[in-house]
C-alpha positions as CSV (number, residue, x, y, z in Angstrom):
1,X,-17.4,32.1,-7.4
2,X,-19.4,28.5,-7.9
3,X,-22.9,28.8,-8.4
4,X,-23.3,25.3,-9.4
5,X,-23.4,22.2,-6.7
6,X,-19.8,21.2,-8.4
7,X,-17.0,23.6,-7.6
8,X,-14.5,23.5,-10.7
9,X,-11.2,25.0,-11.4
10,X,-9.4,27.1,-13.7
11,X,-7.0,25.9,-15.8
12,X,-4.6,28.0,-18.3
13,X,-5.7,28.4,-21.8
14,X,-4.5,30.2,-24.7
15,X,-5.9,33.9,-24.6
16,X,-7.7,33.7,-21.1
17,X,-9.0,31.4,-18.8
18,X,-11.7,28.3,-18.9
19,X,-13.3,26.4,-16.5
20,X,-12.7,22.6,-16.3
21,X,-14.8,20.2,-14.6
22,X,-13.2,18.7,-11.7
23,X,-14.0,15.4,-13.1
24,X,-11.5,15.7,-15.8
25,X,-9.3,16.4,-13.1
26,X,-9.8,13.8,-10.2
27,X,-9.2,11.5,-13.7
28,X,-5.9,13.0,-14.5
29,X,-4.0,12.9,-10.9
30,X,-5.5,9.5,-10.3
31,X,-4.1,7.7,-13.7
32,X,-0.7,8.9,-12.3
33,X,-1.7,7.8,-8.7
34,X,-2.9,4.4,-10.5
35,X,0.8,4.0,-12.0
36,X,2.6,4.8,-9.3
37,X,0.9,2.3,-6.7
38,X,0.6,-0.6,-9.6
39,X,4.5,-0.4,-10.1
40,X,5.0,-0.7,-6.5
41,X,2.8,-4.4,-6.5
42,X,3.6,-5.2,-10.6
43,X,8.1,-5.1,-9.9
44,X,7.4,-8.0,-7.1
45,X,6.3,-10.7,-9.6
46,X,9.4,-10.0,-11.9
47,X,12.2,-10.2,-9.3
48,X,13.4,-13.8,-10.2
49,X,13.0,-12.6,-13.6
50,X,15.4,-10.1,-13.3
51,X,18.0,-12.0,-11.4
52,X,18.7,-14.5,-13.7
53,X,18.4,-11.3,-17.1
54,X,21.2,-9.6,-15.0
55,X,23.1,-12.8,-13.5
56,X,22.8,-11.7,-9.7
57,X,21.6,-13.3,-7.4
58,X,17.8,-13.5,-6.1
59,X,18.4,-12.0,-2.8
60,X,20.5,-8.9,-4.2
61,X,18.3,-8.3,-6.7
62,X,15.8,-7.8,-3.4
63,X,17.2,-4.2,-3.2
64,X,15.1,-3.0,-6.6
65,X,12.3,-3.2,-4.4
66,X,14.0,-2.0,-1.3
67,X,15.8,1.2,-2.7
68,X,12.5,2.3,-4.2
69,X,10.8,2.0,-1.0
70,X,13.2,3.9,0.9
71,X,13.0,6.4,-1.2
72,X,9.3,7.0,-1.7
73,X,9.0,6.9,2.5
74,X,11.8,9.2,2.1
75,X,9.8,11.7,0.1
76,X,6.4,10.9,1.3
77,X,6.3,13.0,4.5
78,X,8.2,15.9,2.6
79,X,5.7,16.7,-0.4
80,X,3.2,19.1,1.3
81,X,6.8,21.7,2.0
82,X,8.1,20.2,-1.4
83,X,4.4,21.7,-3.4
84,X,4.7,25.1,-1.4
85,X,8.3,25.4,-2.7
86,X,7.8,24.5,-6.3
87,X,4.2,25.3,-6.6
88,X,1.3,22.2,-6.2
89,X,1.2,21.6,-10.3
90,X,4.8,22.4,-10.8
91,X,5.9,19.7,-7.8
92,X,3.1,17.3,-9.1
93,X,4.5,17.0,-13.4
94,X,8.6,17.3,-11.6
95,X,7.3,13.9,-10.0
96,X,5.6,13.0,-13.1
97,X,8.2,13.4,-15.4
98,X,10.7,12.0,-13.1
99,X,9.1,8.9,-12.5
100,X,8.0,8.6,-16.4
101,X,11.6,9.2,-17.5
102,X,13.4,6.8,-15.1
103,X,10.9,3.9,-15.6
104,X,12.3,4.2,-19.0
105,X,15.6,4.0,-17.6
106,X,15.1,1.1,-15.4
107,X,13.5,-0.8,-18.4
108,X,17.3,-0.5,-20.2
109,X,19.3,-0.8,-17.0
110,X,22.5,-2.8,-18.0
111,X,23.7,-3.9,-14.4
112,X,21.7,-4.5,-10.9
113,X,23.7,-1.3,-9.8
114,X,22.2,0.9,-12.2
115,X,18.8,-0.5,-11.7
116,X,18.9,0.2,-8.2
117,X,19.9,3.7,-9.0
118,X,17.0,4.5,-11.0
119,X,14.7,2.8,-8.7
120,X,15.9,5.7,-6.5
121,X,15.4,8.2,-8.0
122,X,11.9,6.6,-9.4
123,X,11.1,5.9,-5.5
124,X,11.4,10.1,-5.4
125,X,9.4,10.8,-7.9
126,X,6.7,8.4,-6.9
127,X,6.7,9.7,-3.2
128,X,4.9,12.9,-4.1
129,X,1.9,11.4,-6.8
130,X,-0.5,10.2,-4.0
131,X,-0.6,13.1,-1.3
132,X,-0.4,15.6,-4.0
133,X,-3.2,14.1,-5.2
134,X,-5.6,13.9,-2.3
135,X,-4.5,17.5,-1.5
136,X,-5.6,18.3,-5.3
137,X,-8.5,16.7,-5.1
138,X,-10.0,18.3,-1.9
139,X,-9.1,22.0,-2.7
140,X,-10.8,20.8,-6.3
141,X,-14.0,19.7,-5.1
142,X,-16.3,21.3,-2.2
143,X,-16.8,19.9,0.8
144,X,-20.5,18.8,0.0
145,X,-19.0,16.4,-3.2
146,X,-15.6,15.8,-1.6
147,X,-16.9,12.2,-0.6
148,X,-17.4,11.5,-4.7
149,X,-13.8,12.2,-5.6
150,X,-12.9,10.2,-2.6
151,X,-14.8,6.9,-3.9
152,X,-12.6,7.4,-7.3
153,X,-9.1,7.8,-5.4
154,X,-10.1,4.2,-2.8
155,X,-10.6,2.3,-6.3
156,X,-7.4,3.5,-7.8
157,X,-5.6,2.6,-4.3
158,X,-7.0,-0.6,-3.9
159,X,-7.7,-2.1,-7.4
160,X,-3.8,-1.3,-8.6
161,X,-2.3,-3.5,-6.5
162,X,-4.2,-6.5,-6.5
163,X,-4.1,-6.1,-10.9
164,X,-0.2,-5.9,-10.1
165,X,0.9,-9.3,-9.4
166,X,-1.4,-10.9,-12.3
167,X,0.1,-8.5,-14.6
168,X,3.4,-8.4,-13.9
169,X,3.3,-12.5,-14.1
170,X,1.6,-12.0,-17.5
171,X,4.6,-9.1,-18.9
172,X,7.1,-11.3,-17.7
173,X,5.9,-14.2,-19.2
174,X,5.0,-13.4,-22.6
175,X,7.8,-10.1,-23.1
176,X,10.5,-9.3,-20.7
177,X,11.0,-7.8,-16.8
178,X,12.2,-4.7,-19.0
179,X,8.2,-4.2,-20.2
180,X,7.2,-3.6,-16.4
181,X,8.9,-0.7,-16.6
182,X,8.8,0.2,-20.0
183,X,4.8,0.2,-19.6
184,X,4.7,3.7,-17.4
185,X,5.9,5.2,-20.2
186,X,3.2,6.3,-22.6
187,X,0.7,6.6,-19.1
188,X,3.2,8.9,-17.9
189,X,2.9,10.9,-20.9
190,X,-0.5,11.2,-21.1
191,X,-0.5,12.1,-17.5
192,X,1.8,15.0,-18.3
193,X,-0.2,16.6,-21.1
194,X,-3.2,16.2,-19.2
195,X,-2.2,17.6,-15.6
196,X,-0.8,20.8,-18.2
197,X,-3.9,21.4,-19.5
198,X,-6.3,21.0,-17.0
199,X,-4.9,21.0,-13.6
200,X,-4.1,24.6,-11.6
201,X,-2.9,25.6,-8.0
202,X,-6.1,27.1,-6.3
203,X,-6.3,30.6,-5.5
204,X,-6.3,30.3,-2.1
205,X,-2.8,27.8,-2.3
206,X,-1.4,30.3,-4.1
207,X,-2.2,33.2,-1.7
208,X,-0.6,30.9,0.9
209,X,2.5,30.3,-0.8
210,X,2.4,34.1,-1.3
211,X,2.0,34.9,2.3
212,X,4.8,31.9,3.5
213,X,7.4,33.8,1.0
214,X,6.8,37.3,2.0
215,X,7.1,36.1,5.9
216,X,10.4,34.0,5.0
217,X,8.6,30.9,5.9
218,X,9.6,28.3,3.1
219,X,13.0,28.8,4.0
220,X,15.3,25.4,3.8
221,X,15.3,23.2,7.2
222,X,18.0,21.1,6.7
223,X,18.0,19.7,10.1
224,X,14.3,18.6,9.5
225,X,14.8,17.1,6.2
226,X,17.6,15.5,7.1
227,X,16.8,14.0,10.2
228,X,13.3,12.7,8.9
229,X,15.2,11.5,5.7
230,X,17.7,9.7,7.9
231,X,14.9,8.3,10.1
232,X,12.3,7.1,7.1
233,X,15.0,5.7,4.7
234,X,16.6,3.7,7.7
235,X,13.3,2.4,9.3
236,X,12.5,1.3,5.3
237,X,15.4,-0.8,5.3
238,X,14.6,-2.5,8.4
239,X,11.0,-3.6,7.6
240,X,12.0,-4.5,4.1
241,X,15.2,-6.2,5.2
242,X,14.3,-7.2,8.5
243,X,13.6,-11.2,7.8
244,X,15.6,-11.6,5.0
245,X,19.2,-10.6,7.3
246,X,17.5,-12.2,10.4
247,X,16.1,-8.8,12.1
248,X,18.3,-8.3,15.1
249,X,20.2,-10.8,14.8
250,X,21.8,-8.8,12.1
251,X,24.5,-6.2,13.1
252,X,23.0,-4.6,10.4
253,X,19.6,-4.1,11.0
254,X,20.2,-3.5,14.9
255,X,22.3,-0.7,13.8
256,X,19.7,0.6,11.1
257,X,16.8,0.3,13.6
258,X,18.8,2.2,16.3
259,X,19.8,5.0,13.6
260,X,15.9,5.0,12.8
261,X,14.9,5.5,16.3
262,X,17.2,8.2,16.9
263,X,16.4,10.1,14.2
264,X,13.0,9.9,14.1
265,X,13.4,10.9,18.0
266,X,15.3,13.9,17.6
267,X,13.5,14.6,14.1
268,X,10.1,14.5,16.1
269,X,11.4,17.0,19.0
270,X,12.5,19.8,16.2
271,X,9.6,19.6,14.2
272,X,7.5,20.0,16.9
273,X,9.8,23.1,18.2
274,X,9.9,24.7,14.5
275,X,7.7,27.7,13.4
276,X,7.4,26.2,9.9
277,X,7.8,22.6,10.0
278,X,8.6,20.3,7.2
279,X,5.6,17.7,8.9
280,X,3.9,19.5,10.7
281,X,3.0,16.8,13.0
282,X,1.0,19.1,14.9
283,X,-2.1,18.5,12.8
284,X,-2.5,15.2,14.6
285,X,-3.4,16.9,17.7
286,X,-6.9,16.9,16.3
287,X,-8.8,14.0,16.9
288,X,-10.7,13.1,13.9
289,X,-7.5,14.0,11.6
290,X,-5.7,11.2,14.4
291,X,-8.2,9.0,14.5
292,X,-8.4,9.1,10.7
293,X,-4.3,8.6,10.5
294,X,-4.9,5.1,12.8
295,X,-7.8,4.0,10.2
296,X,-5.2,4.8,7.1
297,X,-2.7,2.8,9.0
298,X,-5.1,0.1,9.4
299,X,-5.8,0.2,6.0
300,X,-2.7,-0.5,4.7
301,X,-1.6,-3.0,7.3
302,X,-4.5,-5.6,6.5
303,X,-4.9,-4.6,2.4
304,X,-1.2,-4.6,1.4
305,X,-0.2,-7.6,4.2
306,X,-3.0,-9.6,3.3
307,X,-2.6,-9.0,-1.2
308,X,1.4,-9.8,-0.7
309,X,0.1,-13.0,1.4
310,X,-2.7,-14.3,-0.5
311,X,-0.4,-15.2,-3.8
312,X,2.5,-16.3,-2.1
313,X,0.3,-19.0,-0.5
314,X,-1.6,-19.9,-3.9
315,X,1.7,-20.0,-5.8
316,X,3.4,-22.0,-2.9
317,X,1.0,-24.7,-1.6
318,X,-2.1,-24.9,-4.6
319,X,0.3,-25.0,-7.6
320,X,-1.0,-21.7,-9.0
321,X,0.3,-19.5,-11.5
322,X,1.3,-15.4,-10.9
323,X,-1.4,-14.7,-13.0
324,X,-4.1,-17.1,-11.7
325,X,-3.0,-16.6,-7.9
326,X,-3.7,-12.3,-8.6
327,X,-7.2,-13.6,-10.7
328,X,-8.3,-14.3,-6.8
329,X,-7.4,-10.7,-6.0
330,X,-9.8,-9.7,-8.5
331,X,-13.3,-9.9,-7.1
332,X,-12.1,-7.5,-3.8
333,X,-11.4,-4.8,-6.6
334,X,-14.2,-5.5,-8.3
335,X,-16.9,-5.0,-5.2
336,X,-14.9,-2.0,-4.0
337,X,-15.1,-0.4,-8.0
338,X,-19.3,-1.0,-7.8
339,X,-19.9,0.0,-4.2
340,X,-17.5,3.3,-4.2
341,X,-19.9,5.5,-5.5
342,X,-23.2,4.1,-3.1
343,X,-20.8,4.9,-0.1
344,X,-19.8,8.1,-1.4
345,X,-23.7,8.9,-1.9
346,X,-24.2,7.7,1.7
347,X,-21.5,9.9,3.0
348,X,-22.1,13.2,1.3
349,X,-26.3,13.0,1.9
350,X,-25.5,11.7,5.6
351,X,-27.7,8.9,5.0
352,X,-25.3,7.1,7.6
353,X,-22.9,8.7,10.2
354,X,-19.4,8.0,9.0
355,X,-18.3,6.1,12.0
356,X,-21.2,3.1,11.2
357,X,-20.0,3.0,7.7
358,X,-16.3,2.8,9.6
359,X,-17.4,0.4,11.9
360,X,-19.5,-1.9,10.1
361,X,-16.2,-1.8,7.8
362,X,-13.5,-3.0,10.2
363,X,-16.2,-5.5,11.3
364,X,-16.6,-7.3,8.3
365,X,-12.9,-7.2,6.9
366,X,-12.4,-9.3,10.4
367,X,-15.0,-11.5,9.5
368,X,-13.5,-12.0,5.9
369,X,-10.2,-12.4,7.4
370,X,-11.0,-15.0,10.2
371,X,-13.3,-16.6,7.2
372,X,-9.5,-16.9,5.5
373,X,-8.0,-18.5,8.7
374,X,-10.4,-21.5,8.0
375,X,-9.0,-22.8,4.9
376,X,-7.5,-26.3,3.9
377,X,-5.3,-27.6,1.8
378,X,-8.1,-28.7,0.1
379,X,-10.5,-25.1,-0.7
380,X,-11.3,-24.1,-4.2
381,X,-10.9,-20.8,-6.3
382,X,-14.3,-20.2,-5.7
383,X,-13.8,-19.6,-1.4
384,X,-10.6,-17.8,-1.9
385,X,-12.4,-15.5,-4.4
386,X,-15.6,-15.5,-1.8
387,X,-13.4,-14.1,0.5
388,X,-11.2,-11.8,-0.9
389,X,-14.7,-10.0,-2.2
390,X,-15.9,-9.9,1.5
391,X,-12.7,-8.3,2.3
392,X,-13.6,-6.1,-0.5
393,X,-17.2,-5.3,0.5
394,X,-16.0,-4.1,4.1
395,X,-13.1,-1.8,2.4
396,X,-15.7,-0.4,0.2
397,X,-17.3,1.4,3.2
398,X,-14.1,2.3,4.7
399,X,-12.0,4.7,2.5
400,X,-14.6,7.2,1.7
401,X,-15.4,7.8,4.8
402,X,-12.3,8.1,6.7
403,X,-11.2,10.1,4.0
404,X,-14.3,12.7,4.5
405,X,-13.7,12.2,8.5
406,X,-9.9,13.2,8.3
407,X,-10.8,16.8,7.0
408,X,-13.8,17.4,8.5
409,X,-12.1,19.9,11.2
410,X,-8.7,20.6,9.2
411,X,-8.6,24.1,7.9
412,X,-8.6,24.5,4.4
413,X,-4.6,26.0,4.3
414,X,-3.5,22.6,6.0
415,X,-5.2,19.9,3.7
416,X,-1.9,19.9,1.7
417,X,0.0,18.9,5.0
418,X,-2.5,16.6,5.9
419,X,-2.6,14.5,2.5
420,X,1.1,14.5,3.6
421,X,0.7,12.8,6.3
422,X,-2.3,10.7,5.4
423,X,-0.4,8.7,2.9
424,X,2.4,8.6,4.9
425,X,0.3,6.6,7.7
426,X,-0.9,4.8,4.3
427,X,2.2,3.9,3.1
428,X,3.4,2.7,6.6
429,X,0.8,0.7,7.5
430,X,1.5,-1.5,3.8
431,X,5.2,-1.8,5.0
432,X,4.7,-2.3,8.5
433,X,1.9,-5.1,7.1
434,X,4.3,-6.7,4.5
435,X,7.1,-6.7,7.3
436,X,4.4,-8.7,9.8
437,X,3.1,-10.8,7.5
438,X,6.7,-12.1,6.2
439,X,8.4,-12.5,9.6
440,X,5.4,-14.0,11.8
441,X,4.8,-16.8,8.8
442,X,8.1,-18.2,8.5
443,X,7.9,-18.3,12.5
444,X,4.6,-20.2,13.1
445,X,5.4,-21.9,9.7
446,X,8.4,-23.1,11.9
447,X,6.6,-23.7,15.2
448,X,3.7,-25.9,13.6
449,X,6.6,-27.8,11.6
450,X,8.3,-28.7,15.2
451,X,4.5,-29.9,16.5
452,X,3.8,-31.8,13.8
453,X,7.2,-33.3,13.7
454,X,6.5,-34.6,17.4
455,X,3.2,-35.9,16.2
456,X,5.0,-37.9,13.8
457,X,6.2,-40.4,15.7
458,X,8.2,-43.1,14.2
459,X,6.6,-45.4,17.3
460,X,3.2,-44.4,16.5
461,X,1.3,-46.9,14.4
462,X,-0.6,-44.3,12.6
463,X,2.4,-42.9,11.2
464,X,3.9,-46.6,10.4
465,X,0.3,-47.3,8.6
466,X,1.3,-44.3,6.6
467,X,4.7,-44.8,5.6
468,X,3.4,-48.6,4.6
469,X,0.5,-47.2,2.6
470,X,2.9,-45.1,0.7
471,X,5.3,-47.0,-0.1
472,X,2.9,-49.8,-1.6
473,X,1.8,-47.6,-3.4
474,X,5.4,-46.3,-5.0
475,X,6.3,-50.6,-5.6
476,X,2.7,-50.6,-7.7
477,X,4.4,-47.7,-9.9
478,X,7.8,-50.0,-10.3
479,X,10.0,-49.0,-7.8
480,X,12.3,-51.2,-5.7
481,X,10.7,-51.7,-1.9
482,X,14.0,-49.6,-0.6
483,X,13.7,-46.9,-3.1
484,X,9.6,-46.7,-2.3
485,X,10.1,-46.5,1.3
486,X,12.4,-43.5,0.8
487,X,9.9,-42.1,-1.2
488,X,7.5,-42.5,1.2
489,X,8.9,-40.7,3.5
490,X,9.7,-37.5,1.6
491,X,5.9,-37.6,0.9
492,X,5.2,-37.5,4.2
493,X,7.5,-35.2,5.3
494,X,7.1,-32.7,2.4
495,X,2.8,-32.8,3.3
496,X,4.5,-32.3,7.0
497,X,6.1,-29.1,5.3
498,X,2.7,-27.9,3.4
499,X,0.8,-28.4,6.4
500,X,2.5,-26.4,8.7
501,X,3.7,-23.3,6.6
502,X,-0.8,-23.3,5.8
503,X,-0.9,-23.4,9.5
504,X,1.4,-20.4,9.2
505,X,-0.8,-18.5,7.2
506,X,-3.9,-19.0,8.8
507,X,-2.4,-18.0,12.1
508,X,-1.2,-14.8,10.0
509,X,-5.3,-14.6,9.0
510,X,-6.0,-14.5,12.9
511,X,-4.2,-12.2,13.9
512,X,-5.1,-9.4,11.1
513,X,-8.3,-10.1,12.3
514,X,-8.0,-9.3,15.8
515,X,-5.8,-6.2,14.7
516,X,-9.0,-5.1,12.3
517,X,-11.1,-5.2,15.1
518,X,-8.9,-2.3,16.8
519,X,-10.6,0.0,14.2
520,X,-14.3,-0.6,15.6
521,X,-13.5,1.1,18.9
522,X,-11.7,4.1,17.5
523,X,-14.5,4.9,15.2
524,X,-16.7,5.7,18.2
525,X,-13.8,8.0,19.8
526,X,-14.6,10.2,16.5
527,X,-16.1,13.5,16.9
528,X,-19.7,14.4,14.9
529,X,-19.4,16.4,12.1
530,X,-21.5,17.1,8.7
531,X,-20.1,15.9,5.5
532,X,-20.6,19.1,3.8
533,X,-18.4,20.7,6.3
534,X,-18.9,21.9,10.0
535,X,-19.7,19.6,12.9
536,X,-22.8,18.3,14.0
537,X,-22.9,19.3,17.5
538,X,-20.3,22.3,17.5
539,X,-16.4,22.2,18.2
């Protein structure tokens, strides 16, 4: 029993039991968490890297990042049944140690083929870190301080992958692709001593665990597993291979999005029909927990859409570096890492009803992203940085309190299902983003060109002036009028090129913005409740 205004947990000690603070704990199954989603973001950077160390080809070596996603959306919606049949700490340090131990193996891979295979099985044991996590650190802390652990788990999520591509860039350039690996290593390690000492299943998991094995109720559903494996790992391999093999133009991908539909179909009807799901989907029938699932999906769509977009158009059309294009990422992390806590203090006092704080938040990540869409060739560090920290500032009041919000009416027996299921909307909304973000740029990258092109008109005087302005300038450097006209023209045509794929991206900018504003809405639609638990005007 807690007397104090901190709940804490027991952890196993030699001869007897101790408390622990829950600090100490949120700390330990975050630095895991932190890992987990930085290797996601840091592997990116180091993909040409590791084509040319292993003499494939860029677009096979694609499938490192592929195979691990498949495999972590795979695992994702399974880790609430996975942590009742091994135990919460047990299923937590398996995932651990299985992502520590194949990072190492990735890092001396010999062939692509081996690499992939490890990403596999890294991609499974990353899967359960995050919702094992949130689950651990809401049956750690009460309901009344919940909001606090909440602030440290949005900085991990969003600061690790915007400190990826930087990173990564900076491994790869002064080590080796191997080191990006090789680096989870010793953090894994630590994580593993530390979750042993001081982490514990709660009582009341334990009970239910207790209860589910005396009714027969973890028994194995293989039709659910393998129809929602089937489903995630195919729908994976769409988004992630969608552009690259021309989406349905792809025999391919039209027959892995049909498999994905089917499965996920038939995979929805059993769970649904089960006593003892694997997702137990039937959790999102209550309408905060829902409403919360939309906001996570949100979340990831603009975060990871917009950090994948943001140094792919630095790197491409301003000349910058991996690590100076994620330097801009920085100041987003930064805001996010200072105004956690004041949110999280908001939240838990009810200074402010979360759906302000989640309103005001979708509102200004619009504005930030519409502020993006009205960039030039021609803007600075300093406006790219400007905005990525207003980006940040809106986030900051987001992920507290949709976290709070999604358990406010979920009994305490099903927070492990819901962290399940929380991430998974998480996790999808980052792919589904990605996905967007890739396909809907190289489109109006191609659309803009063909405008442009038709605005180029070889009658048009303006464009003569041009070509004659440019090649004068080409004869003053010493070459011959022919080979300066030539020149001229691949100038022009190549700022043709620039312009239209920045056209691209600020057309991407406008529409993220319209799909934040979605969230403002919704956040209304919420029911009351009181951050220490309970709602404010009864069920």
């Amino acid at each position: 029993m807690a007397t104090t205004t901190m709940e804490v947990v027991a952890a196993p000690a030699v001869g007897g039991a101790k408390q622990v603070n829950p600090w100490a704990v949120a700390l330990t199954v975050t630095l895991a968490t932190f890992m987990e989603l930085l290797d996601t973001s840091i592997a990116n950077v180091s993909l040409p890297h590791i084509a040319g160390g292993l003499g494939r080809s860029f677009d096979e070596t694609t499938w490192v990042l592929t195979s691990y996603l498949v495999a972590n959306a795979v695992v994702l919606p399974m880790s609430a049944w996975l942590s009742r049949v091994f135990g919460r700490k047990r299923y937590y340090m398996i995932s651990v140690g299985l992502f520590t131990a194949t990072s190492f193996l990735c890092g001396i891979a010999p062939s692509l083929n081996f690499l992939v295979i490890f990403r596999v099985l890294q991609g499974i044991g990353g899967g359960g870190l995050a919702p094992v996590e949130q689950a651990i650190l809401v049956d750690t802390f009460p309901a009344t301080k919940r909001a606090a652990a909440f602030a440290l788990y949005s900085v991990a999520i969003v600061t690790a992958p915007a400190i990826g591509p930087p990173l990564g860039g900076w491994i790869t350039d002064s080590f080796s692709w191997r080191w990006v690996f090789f680096i989870n290593v010793p953090i894994g390690l630590i994580s593993l001593f530390l979750t042993n000492r001081l982490v514990s299943d709660p009582p009341a998991f334990k009970a239910e665990v207790a209860e589910a094995k005396r009714l027969g109720r973890l028994r194995i559903d293989y039709i659910g597993i393998t129809l929602i494996a089937l489903g995630f790992a195919c729908l994976e391999v769409v988004l992630d291979r969608g552009q690259i093999d021309d989406w349905f133009g792809s025999r391919f991908i039209s027959g892995m999005f049909i498999a994905a539909i089917l499965a996920l179909g038939f995979a929805i009807w059993w769970e649904l029909r089960t006593p003892d799901p694997v997702v137990e989907l039937a959790l999102l029938s209550e309408r905060n927990f829902a409403i919360s699932n939309v906001f996570y999906f949100l979340f990831g769509f603009v975060l990871f859409g917009s950090t994948t977009m943001i140094p792919e158009l630095l790197q491409s059309l301003y000349g910058y570096t991996a690590t100076d294009a994620g330097l801009v990422l920085g100041p987003g992390a930064a805001v996010i890492t200072v105004l956690a806590p004041m949110v999280a203090i908001l939240t838990q006092k009810g200074k402010v009803k979360p759906r302000w704080l989640i309103a005001f938040s979708f509102a200004v990540v619009s504005a930030s992203m519409f502020y993006y869409s009205s960039f030039t060739l021609q803007t600075d560090y300093f406006h790219f940085a400007l905005a990525r920290a207003l980006q940040g500032f809106g986030y900051a009041f987001l992920f507290v309190p949709v976290s709070v919000l999604a358990y406010s009416y979920l009994p305490p027996a099903k927070n492990n299902k819901g962290s399940s299921l929380t991430n998974l909307f998480r996790n999808w909304g980052g792919s589904f983003g990605v996905a967007f973000i890739t396909t809907v740029h190289e489109r109006r990258t191609d659309l803009n060109s063909d405008r442009l092109s038709r605005t180029a008109d070889s009658a048009s005087p303006l464009f003569h002036a041009r070509i004659d302005a440019l090649t004068k300038s080409f004869e003053h450097l010493g070459f011959s009028h022919a080979n300066a006209s030539q020149h001229a023209q691949g100038m022009l045509y190549n700022q043709l090129n620039q312009q239209a794929s920045m056209l691209g991206y600020m057309d991407c900018f406008r529409m993220m913005a319209v799909f934040s504003l979605i969230g403002i809405p919704l956040a209304f639609m919420t029911r009351s409740f009181r951050p220490g638990g309970g709602s404010a005007g009864g069920h």
